[in-house]
TORNUDO-431334 format. One line per 10 residues: number of its first residue (from 0); their letters; for each residue x, y, z of N, C-alpha, C. Coordinates in Angstrom, 2 decimals. Example, Ala and Ser with C-alpha at 12.3 -4.5 7.8 and 13.67 -1.06 7.14 Angstrom:
0	AS	13.19:-5.69:7.80:12.30:-4.50:7.80:13.20:-3.30:7.80 ~ 12.85:-2.25:7.08:13.67:-1.06:7.14:12.90:0.03:7.87
//
This chain:
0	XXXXXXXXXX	0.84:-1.18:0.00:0.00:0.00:0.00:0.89:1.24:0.00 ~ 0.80:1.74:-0.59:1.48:3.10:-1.22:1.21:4.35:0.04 ~ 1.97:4.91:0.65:1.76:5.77:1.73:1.89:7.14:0.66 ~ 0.83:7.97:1.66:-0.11:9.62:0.96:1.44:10.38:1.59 ~ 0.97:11.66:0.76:2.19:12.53:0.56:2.26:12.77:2.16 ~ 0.83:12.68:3.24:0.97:13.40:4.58:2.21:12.37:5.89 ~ 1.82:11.28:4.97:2.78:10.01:5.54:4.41:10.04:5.37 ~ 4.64:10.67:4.21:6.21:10.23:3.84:7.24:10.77:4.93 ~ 8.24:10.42:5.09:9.44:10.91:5.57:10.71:11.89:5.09 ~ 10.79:12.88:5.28:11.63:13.82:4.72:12.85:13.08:5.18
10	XXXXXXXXXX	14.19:13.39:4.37:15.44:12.69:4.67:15.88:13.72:4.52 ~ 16.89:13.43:5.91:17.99:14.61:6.28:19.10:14.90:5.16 ~ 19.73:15.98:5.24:20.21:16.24:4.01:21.48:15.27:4.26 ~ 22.08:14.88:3.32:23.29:13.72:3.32:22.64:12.17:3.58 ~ 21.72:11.92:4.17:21.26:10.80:4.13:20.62:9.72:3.03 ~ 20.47:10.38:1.58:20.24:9.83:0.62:22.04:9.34:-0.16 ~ 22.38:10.08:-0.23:23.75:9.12:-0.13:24.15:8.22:0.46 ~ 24.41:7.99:1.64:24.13:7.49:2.25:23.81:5.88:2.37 ~ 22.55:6.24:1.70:21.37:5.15:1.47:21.66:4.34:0.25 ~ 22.11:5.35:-0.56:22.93:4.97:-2.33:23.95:4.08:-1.80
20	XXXXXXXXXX	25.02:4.76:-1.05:26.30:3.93:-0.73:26.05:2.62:-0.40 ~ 24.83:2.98:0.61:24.93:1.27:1.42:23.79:0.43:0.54 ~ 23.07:0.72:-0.29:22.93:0.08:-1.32:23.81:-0.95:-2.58 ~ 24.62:-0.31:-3.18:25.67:-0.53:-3.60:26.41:-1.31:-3.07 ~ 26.77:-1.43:-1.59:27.54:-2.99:-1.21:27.03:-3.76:-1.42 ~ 25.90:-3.84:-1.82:25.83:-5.33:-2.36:25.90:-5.59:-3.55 ~ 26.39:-4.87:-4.36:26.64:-5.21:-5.79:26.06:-3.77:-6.60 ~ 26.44:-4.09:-7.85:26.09:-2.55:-9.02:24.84:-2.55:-9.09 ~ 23.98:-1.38:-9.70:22.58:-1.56:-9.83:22.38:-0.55:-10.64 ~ 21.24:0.05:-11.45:21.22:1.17:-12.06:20.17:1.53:-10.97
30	XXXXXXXXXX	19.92:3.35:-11.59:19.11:3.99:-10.29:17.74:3.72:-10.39 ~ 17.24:3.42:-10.99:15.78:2.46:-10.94:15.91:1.33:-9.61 ~ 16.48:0.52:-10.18:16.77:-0.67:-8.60:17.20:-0.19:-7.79 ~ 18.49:1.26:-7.69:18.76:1.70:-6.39:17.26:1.98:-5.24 ~ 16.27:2.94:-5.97:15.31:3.34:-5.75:14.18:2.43:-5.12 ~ 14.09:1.28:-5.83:13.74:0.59:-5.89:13.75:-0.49:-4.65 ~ 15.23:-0.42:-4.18:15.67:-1.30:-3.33:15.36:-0.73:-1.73 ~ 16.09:0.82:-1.69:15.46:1.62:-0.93:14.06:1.55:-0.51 ~ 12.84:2.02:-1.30:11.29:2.07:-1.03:10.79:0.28:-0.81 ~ 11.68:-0.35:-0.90:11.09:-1.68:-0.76:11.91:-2.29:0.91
40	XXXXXXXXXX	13.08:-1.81:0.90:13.46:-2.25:2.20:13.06:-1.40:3.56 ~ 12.82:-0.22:3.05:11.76:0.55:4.31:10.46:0.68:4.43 ~ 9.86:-0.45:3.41:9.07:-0.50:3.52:7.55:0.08:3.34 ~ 8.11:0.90:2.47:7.73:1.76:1.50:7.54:3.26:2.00 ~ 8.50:3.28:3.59:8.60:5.04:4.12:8.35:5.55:3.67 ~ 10.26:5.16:2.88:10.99:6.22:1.99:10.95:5.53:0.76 ~ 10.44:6.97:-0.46:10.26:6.76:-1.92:10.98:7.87:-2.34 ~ 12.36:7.40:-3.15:13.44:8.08:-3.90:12.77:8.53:-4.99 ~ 12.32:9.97:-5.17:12.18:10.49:-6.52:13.43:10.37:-7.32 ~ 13.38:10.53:-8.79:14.10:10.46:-9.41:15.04:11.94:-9.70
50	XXXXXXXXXX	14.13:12.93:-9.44:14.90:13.98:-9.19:15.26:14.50:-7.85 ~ 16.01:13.57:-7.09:16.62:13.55:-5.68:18.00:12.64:-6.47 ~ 16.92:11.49:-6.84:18.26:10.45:-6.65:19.33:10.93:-8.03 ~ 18.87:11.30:-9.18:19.99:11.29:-10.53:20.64:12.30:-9.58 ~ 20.18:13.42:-9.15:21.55:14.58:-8.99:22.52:13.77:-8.12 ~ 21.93:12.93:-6.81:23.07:12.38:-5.79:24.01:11.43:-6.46 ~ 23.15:10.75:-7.69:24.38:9.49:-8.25:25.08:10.49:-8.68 ~ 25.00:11.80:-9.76:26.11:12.45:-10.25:26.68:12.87:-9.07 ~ 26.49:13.68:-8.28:27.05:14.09:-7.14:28.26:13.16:-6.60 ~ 27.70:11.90:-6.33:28.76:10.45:-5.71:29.72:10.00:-6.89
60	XXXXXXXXXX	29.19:10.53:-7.97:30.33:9.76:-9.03:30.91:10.89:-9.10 ~ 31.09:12.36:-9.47:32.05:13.10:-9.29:32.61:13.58:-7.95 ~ 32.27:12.62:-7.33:33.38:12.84:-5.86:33.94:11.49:-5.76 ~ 33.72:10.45:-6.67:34.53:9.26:-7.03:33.89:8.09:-5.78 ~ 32.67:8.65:-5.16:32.42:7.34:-4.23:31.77:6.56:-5.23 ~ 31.02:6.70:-6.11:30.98:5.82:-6.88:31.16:5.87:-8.50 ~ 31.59:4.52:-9.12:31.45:4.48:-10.60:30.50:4.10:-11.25 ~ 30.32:4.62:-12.75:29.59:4.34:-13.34:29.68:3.63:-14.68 ~ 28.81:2.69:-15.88:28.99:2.60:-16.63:27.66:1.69:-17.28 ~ 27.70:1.59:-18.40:26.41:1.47:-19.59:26.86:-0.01:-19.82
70	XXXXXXXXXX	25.60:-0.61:-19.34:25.55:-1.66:-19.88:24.25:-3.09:-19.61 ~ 23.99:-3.93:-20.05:22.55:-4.31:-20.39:22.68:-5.12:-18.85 ~ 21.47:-5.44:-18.39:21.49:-6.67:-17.79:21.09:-7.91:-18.39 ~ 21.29:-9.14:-17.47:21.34:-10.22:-18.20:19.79:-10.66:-19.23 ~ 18.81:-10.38:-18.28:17.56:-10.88:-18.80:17.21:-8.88:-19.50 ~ 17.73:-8.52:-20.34:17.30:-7.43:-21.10:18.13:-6.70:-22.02 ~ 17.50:-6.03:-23.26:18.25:-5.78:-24.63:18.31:-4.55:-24.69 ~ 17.87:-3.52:-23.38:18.44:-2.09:-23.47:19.52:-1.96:-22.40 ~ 20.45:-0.65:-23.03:21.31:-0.25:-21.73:20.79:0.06:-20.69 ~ 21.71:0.38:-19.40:21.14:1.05:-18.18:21.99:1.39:-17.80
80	XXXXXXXXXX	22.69:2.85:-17.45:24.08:2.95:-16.52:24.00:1.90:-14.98 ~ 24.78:1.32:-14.79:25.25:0.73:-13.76:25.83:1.21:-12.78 ~ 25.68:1.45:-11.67:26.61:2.46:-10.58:26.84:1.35:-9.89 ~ 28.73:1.33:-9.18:29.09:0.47:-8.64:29.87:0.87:-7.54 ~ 30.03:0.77:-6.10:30.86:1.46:-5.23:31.98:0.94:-5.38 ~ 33.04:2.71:-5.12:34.26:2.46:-5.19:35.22:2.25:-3.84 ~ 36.69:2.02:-3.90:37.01:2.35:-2.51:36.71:3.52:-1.57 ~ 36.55:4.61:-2.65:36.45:6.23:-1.81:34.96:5.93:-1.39 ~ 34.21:5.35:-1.74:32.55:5.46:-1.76:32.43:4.59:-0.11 ~ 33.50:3.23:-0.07:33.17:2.47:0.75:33.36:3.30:1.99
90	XXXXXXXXXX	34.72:4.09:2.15:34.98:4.95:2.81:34.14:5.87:3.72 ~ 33.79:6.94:2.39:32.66:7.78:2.93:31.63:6.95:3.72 ~ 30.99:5.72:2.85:30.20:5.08:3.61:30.48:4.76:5.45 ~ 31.16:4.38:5.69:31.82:3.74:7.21:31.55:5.83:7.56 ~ 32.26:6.47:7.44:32.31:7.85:8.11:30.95:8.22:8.17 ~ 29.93:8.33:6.93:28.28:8.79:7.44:27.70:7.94:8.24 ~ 28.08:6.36:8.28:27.62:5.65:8.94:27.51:5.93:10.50 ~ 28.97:6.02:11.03:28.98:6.86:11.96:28.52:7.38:12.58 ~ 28.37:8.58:12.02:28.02:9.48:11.95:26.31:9.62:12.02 ~ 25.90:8.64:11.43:24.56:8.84:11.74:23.97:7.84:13.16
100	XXXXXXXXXX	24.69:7.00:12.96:24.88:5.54:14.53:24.98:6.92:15.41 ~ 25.67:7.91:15.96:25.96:8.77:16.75:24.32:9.79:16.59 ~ 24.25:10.28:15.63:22.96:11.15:15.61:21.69:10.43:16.16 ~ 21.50:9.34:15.41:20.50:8.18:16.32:20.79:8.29:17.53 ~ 21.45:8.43:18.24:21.65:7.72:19.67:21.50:8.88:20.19 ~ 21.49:10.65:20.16:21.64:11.54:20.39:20.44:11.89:20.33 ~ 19.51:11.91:19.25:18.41:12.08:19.28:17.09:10.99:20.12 ~ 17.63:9.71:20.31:16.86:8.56:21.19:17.25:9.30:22.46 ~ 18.42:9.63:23.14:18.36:10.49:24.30:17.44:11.55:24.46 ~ 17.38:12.57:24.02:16.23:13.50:23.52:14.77:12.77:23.93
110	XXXXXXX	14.50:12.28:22.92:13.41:11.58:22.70:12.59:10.52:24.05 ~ 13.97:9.89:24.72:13.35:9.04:25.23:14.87:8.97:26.04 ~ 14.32:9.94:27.28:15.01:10.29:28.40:15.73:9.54:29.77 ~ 16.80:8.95:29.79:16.46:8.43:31.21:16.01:8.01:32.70 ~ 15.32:7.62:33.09:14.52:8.19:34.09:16.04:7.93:35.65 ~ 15.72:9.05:35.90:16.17:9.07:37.20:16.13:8.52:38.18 ~ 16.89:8.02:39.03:16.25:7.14:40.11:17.22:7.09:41.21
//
């Protein structure tokens, strides 16, 4: 079931990268399946427009976290660029990771306080 525009989740800025990167460890994909993989593993939260996600793949490939390149998949007779993480990509990945493991835990404090005793 497809969640209404009042439902969706805004993503913090840097966190769609992020999401690209740790996508990508598991192998190349074009940005259809990136997207794809995303709105299906959260369960349909979060839905990657396509004008979010093309600027971030260019964005990640000219900062070299990830590569790119044209080419068919097995069961099909058109191209599709392929984006594949690089070492710099794996990199960045582990540092936002971090980085966000720390923001989670910062904001669950916030949120949900220790009780005193």
């Amino acid at each position: 079931m497809a969640k209404s525009s009042d439902d969706r989740v805004e993503l913090l800025q840097g966190t769609l990268d992020m999401l690209i990167l740790k996508t990508l460890l598991f192998g190349p994909a074009h940005g259809h399946g990136i997207a794809k993989h995303i709105q299906q593993t959260t369960r349909d939260v979060l839905t990657v427009e396509h004008g979010s996600l093309y600027p971030a793949l260019h964005r990640l490939e000219k900062k070299g976290a990830v590569a790119a390149k044209w080419d068919k998949p097995p069961d099909g007779n058109r191209e599709f660029k392929f984006y594949r993480l690089t070492a710099a990509g794996r990199k960045q990945l582990l540092a936002q990771q971090s980085k966000w493991d720390e923001l989670v835990r910062a904001i669950g404090r916030v949120m949900q306080p220790a009780t005193e005793g």
